[in-house]
C-alpha positions in Angstrom: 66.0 52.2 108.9 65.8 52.6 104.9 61.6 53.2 106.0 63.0 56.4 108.0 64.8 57.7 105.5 62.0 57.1 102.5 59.8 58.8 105.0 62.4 61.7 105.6 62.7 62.2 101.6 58.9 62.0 101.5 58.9 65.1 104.1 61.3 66.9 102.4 60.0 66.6 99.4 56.4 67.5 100.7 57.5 70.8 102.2 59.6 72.2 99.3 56.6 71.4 97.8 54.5 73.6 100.0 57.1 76.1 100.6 59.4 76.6 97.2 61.1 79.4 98.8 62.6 77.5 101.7 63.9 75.2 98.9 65.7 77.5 97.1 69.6 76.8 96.1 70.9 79.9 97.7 70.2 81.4 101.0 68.8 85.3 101.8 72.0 86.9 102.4 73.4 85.7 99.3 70.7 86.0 97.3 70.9 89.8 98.7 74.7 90.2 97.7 73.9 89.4 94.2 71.0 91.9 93.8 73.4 94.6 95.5 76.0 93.5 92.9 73.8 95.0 90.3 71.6 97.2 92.1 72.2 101.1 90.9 71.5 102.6 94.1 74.8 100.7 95.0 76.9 103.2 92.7 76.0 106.3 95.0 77.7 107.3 98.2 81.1 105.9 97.2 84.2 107.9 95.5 85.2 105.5 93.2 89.2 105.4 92.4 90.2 103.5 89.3 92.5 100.7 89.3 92.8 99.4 86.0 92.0 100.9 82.0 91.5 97.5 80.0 93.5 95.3 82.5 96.3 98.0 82.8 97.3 99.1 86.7 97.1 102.9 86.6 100.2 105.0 86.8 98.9 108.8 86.9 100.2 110.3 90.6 97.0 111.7 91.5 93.6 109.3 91.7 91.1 109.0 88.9 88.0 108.8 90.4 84.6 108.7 89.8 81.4 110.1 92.0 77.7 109.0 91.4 75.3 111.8 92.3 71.5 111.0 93.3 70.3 113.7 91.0 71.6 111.6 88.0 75.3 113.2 87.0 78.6 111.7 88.0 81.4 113.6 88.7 85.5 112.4 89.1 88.6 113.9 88.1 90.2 112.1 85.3 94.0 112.7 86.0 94.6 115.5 84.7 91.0 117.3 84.2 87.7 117.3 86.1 85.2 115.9 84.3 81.1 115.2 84.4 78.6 113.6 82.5 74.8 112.5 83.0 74.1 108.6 83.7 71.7 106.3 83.3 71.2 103.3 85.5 69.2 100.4 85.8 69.5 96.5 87.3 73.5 96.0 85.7 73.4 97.9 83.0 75.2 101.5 82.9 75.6 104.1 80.3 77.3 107.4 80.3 75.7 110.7 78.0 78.3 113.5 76.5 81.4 114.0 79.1 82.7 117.3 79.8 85.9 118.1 81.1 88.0 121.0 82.0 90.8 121.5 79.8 94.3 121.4 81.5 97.4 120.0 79.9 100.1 117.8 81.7 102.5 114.9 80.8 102.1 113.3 76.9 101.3 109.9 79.4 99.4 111.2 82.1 97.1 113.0 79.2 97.0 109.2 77.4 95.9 108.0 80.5 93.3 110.2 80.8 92.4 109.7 76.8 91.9 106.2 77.7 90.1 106.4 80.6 87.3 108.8 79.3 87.0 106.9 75.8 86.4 103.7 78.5 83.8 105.6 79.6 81.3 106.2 76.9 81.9 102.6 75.9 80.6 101.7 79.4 77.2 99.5 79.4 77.2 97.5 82.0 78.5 97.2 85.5 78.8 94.9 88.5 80.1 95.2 92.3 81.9 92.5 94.2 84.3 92.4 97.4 84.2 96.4 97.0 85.3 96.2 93.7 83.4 98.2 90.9 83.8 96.9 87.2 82.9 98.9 84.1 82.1 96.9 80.7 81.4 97.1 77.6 78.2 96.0 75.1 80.1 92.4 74.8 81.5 92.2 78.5 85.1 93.2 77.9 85.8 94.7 81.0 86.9 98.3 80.8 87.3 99.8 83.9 88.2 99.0 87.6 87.4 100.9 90.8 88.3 100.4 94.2 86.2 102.5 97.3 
């Protein structure tokens, strides 16, 4: 018996030394879900609606969202204002050029709201996607933003 299992080992052994990629420690799919989580081309076709600024549930009545066009702008409405900005993208990392938004007034919260929301966003560098959920951060991590689909 213990010569079965030595030989076993010894066949194991033998083809994840022939094949490394059958070896690895995570299957396809998975190792297909974490490439989507960072993968840019996974921030386009969605409209975004923020959940949280800096941990806090949102409380303006209409959705603050946020739209990734394929020609390199995004466009959302930021409660109160619309608003756009050019992007650039690559594997996890995110960063946002000069934001320009219409100029409507409304509430003294709503408008901190939306204060707080676009300052969030030019202090965006990096992103990540999981269970549908889009997470903005800053240079050091700190998440800043959080979007639902």
């Amino acid at each position: 018996m213990k010569h079965i299992a030595t030989t076993a080992t010894l066949l194991l052994a033998g083809l994840c030394a022939a094949l490394p990629a059958a070896c690895k420690s995570e299957p396809a799919w998975v190792q297909e879900e974490q490439k989507a989580q960072t993968d840019p081309a996974s921030l386009r076709g969605v409209k975004w609606v923020c959940i949280s600024i800096d941990a806090d549930a949102m409380t303006s009545a209409e959705p603050i969202t946020l739209d990734f066009n394929a020609d390199g702008t995004v466009t959302g409405f930021s409660g109160i204002n619309r608003f756009g900005a050019p992007y650039t993208a690559g594997t996890g990392s995110l960063g946002f050029g000069p934001i320009a938004a219409t100029r409507m007034g409304g509430s003294a919260e709503s408008m901190g709201q939306e204060q707080r929301f676009l300052q969030a966003l030019a202090k965006t560098r990096v992103f990540s996607l999981q269970s549908g959920l889009l997470r903005l951060s800053d240079d050091g991590k700190k998440q800043l933003l959080e979007f639902s689909r």
